[in-house]
DSSP file (Angstrom, degrees, kcal/mol; ACC not computed):
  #  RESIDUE AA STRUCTURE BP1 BP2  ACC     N-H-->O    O-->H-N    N-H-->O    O-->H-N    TCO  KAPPA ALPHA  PHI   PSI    X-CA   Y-CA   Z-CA
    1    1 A X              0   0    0      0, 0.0     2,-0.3     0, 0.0     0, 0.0   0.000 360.0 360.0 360.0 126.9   71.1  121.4  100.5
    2    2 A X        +     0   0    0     34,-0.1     2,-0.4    32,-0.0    34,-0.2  -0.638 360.0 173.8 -81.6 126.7   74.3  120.0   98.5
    3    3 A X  E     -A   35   0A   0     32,-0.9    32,-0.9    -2,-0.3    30,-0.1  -0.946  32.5-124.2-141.9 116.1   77.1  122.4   98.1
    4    4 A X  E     +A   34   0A   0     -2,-0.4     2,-0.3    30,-0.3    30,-0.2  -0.268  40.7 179.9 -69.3 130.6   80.5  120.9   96.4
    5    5 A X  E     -A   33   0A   0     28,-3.7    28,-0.9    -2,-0.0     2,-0.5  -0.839  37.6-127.3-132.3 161.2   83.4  121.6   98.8
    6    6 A X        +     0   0    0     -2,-0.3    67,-0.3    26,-0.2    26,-0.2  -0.896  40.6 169.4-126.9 120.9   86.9  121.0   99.0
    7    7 A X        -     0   0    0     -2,-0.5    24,-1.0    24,-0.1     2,-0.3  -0.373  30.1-122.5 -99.4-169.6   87.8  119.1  102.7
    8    8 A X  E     -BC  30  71B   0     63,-1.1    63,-3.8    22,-0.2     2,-0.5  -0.955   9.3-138.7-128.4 126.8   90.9  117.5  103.9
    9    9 A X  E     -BC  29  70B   0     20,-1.7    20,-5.4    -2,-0.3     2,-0.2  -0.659  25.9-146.6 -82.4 125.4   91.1  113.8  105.0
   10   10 A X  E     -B   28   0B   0     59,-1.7    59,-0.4    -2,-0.5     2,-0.3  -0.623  15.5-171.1 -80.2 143.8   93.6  113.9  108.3
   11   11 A X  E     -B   27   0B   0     16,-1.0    16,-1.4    -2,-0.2     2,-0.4  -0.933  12.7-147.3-133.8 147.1   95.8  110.8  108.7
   12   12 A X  E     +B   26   0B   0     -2,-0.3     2,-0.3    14,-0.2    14,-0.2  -0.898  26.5 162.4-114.7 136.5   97.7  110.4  111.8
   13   13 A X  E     -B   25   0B   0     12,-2.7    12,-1.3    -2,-0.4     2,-0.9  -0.992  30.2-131.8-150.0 160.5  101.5  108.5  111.6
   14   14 A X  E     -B   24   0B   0     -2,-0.3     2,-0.5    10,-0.3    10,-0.2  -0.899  21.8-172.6-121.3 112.4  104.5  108.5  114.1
   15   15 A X  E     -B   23   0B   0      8,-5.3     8,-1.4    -2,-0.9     6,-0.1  -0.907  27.4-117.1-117.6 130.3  107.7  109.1  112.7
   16   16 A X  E     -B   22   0B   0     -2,-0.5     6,-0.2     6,-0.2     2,-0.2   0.203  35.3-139.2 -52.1-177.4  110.9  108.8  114.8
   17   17 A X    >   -     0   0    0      4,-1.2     3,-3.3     0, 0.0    -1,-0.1  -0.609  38.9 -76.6-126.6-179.2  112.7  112.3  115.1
   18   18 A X  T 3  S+     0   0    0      1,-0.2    -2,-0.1    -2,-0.2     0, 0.0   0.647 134.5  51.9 -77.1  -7.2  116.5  113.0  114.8
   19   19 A X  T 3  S-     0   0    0      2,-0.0    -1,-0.2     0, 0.0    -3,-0.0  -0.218 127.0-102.1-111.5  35.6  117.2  111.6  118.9
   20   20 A X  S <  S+     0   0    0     -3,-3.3    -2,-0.1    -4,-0.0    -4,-0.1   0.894  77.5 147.1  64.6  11.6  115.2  108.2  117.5
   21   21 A X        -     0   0    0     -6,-0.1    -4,-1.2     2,-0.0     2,-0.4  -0.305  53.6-118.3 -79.1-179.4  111.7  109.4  119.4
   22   22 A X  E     -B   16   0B   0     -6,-0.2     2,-0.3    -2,-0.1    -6,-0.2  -0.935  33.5-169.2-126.3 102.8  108.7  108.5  117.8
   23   23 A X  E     -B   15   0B   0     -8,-1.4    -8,-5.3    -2,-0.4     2,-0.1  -0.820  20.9-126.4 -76.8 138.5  106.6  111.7  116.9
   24   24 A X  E     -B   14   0B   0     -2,-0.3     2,-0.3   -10,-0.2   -10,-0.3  -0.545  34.1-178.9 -80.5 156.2  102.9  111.7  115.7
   25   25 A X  E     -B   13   0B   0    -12,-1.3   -12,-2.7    -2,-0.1     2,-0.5  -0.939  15.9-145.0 154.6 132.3  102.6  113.6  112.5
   26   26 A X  E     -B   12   0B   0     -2,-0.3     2,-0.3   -14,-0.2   -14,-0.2  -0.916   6.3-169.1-127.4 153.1   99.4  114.5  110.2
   27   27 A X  E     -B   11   0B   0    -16,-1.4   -16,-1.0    -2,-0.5     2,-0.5  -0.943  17.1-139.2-145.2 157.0   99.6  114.6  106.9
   28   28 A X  E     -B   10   0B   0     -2,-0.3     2,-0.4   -18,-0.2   -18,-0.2  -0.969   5.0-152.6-148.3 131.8   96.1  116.3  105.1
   29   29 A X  E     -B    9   0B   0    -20,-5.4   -20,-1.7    -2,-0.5     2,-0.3  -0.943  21.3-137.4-100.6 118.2   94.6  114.6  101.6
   30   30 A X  E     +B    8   0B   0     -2,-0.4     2,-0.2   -22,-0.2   -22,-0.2  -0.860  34.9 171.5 -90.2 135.1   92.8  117.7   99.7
   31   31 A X        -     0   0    0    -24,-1.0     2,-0.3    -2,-0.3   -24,-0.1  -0.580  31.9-133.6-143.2 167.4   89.8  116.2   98.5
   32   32 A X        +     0   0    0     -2,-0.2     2,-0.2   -26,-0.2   -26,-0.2  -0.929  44.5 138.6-151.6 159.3   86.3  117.8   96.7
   33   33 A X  E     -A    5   0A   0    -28,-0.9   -28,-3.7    -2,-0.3     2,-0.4  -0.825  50.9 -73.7-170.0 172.9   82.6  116.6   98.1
   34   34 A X  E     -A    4   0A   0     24,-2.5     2,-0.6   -30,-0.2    24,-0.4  -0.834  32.8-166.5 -47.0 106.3   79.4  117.0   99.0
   35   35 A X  E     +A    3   0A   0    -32,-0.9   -32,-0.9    -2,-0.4    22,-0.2  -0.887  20.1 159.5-125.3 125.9   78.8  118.5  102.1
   36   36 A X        -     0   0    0     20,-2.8    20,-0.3    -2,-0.6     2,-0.2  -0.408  37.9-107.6 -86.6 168.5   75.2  118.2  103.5
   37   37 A X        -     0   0    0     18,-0.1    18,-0.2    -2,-0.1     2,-0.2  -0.673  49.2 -97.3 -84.9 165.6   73.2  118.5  106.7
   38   38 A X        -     0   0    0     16,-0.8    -1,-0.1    -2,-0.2     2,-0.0  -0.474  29.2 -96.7 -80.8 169.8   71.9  115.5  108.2
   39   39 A X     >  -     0   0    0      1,-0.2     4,-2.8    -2,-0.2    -1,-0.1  -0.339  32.9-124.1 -80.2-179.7   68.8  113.8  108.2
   40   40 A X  H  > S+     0   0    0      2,-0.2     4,-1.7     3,-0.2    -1,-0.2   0.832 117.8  50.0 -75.0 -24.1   66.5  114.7  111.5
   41   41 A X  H  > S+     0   0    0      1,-0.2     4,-1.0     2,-0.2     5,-0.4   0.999 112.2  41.2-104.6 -41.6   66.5  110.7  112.1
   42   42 A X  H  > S+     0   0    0      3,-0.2     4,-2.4     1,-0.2     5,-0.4   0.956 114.9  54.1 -25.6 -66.6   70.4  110.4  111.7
   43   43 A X  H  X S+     0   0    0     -4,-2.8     4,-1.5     2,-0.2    10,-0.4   0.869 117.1  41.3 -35.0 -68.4   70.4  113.9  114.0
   44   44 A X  H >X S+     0   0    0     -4,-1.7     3,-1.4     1,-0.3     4,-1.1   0.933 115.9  46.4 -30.1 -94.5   68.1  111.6  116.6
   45   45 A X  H 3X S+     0   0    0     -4,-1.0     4,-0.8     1,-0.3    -1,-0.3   0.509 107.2  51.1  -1.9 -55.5   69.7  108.6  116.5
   46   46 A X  H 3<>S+     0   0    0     -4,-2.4     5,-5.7    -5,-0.4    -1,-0.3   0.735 109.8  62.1 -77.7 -51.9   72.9  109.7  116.8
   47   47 A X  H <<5S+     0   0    0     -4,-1.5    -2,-0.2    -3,-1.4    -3,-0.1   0.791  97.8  49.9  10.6 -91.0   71.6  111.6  119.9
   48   48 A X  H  <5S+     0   0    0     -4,-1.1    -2,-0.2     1,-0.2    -1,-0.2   0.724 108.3  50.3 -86.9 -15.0   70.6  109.3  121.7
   49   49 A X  T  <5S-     0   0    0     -4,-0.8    -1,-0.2    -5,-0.3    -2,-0.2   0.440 124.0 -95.2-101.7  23.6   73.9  107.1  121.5
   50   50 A X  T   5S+     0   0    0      1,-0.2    -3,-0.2    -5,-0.0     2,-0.1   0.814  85.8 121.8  91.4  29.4   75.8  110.4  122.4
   51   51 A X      < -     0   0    0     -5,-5.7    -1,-0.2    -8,-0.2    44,-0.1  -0.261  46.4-157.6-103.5-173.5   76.8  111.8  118.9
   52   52 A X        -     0   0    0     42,-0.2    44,-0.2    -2,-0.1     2,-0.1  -0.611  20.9-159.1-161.1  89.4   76.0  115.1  117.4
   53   53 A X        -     0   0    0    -10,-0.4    42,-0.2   -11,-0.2     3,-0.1  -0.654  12.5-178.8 -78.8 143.5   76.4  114.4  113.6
   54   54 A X        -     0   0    0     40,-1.1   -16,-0.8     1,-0.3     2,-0.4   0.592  51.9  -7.8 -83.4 -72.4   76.9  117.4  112.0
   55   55 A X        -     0   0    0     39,-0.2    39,-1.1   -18,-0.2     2,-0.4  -0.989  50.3-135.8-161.0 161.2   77.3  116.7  108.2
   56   56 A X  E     -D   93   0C   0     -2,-0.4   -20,-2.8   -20,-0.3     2,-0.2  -0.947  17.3-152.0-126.0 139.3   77.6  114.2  106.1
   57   57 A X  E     -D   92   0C   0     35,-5.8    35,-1.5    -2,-0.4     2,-0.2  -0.697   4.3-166.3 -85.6 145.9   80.2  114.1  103.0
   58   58 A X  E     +D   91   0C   0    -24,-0.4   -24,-2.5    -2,-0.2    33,-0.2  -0.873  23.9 146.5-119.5 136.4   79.6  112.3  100.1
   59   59 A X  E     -D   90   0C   0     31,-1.1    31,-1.0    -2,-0.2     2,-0.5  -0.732  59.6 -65.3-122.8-150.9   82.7  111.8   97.7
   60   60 A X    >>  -     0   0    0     29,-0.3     3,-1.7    -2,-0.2     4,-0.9  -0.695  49.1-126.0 -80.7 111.4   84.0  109.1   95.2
   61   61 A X  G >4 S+     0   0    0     -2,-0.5     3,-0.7     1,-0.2    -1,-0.1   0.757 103.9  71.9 -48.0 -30.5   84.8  106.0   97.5
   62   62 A X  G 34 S+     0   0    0      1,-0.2    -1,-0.2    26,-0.2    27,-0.1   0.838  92.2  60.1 -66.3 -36.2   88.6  105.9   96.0
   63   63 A X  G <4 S+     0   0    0     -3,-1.7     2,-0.5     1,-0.1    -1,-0.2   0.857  87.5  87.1 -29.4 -58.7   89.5  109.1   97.9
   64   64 A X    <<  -     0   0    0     -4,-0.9    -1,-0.1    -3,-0.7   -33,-0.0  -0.501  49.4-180.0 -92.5 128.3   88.9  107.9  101.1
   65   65 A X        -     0   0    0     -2,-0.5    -1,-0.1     1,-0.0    -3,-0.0   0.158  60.8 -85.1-100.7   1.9   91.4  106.1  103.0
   66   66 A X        +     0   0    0      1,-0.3    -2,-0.1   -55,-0.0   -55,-0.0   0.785  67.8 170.2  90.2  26.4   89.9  105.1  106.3
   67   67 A X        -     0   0    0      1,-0.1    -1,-0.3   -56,-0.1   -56,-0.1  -0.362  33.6-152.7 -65.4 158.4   90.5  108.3  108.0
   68   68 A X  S    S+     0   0    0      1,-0.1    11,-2.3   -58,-0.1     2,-0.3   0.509  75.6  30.4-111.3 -18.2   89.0  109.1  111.4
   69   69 A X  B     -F   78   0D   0    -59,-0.4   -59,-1.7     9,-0.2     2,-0.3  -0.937  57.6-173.2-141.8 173.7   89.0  112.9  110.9
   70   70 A X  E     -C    9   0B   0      7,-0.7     2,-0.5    -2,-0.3     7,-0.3  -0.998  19.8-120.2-158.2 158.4   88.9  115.5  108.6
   71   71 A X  E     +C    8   0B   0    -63,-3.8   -63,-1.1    -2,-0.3     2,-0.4  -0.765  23.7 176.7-104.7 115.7   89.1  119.1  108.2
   72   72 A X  S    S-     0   0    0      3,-4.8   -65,-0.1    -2,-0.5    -2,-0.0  -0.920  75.8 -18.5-160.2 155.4   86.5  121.9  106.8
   73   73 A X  S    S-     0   0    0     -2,-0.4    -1,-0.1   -67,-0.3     3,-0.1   0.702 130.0 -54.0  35.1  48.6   86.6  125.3  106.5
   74   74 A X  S    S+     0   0    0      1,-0.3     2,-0.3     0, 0.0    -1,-0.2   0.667 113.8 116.5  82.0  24.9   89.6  124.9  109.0
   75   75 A X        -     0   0    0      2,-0.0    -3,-4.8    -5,-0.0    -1,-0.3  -0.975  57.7-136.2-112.0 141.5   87.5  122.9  111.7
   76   76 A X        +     0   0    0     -2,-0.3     2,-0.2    -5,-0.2    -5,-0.2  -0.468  26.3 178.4 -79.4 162.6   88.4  119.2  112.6
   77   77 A X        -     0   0    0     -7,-0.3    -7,-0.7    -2,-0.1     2,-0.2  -0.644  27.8-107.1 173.1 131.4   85.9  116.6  113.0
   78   78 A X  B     -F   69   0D   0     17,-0.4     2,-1.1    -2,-0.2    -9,-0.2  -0.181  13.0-142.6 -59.9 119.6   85.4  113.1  113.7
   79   79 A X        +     0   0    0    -11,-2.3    15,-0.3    -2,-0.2    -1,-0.1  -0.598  36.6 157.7 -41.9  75.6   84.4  110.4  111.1
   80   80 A X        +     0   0    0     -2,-1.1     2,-0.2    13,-0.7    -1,-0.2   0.600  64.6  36.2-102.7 -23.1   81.9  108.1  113.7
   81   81 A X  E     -E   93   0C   0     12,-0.9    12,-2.9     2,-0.0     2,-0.3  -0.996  59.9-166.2-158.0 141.7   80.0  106.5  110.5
   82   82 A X  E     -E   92   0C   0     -2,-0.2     2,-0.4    10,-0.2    10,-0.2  -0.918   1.3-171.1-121.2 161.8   80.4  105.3  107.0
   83   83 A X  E     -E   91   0C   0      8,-2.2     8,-2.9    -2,-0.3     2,-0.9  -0.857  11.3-157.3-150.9 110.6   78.0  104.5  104.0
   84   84 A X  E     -E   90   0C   0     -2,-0.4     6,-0.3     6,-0.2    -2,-0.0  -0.787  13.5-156.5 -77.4 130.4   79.3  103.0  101.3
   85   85 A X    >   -     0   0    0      4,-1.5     3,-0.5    -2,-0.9     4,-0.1  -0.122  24.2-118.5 -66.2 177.3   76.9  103.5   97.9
   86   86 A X  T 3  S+     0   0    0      1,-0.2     2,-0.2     2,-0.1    -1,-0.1   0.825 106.8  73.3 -97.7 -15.0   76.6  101.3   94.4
   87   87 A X  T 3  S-     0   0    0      1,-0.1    -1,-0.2   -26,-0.0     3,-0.1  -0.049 118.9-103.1 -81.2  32.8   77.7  104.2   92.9
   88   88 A X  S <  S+     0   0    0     -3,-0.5     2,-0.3     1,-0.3   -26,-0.2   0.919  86.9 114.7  41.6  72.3   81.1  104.4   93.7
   89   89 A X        -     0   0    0    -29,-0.3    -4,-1.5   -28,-0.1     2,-0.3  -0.906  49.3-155.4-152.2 162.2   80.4  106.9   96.2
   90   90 A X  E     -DE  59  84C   0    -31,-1.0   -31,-1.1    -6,-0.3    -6,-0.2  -0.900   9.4-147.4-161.3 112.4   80.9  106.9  100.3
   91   91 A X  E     -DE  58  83C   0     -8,-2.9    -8,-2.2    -2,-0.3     2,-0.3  -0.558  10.5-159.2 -73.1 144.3   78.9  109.2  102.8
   92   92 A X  E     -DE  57  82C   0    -35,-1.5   -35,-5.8   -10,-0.2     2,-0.2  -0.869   6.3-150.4-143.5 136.5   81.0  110.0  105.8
   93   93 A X  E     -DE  56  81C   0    -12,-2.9   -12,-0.9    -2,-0.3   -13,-0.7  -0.651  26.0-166.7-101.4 143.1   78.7  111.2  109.0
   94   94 A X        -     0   0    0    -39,-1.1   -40,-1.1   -15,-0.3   -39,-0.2  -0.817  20.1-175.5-155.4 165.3   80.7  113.6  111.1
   95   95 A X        -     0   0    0     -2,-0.3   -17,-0.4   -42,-0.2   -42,-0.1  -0.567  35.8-103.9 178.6 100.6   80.7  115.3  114.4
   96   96 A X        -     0   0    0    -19,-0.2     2,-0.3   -44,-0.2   -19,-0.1  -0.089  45.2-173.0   6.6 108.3   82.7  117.9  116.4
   97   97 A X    >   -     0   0    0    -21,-0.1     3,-0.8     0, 0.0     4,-0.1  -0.993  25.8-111.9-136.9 119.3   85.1  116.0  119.3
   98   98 A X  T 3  S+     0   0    0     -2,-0.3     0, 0.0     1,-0.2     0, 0.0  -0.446 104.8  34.0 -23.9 132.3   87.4  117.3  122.2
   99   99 A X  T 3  S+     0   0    0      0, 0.0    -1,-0.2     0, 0.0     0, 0.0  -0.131  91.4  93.1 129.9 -18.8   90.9  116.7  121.6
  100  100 A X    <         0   0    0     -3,-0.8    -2,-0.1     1,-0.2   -23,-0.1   0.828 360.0 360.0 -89.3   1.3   90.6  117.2  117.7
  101  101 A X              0   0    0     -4,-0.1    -1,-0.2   -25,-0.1    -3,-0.1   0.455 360.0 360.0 -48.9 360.0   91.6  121.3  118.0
């Protein structure tokens, strides 16, 4: 079932600090989608090479910036797979990761 969402594409950047350090920094793109399950053979698949896709987004490829995570309904989760469409549109496959809290 397709339900129109609003996520946030995570970007990660290191910006020095005020003693010249280099701190990592996120900065969050608000964004409106798709949000879906997966299919059972994605679910499978995915499985067996040691995923656990979750959902798949679809929004308007221009959005997306080649982020590795993203935020919804105020959980992270890693980007593992993209699919671009002819319709100027881009599935991103997703999955719950240690380390992204």
């Amino acid at each position: 079932m397709d339900r129109s969402r609003v996520i946030y594409l995570v970007s990660k950047s290191f910006l020095p600090n005020s003693y010249g350090v280099y701190e990592e920094t996120e900065t969050r793109k608000k964004v409106f989608c798709n949000v879906s399950s997966v299919t059972q053979t994605e679910w499978f698949e995915g499985g067996r090479n040691g995923l656990n896709p979750e959902y798949r987004m679809t929004m308007f490829k221009g959005d997306y910036s080649g982020e590795s995570v993203l935020e919804y309904n105020g959980i992270k989760y890693t980007i593992y797979r993209t699919y671009e469409t002819r319709n100027d549109l881009i599935e991103l496959y997703v999955e719950k990761r240690k380390g992204n809290e």
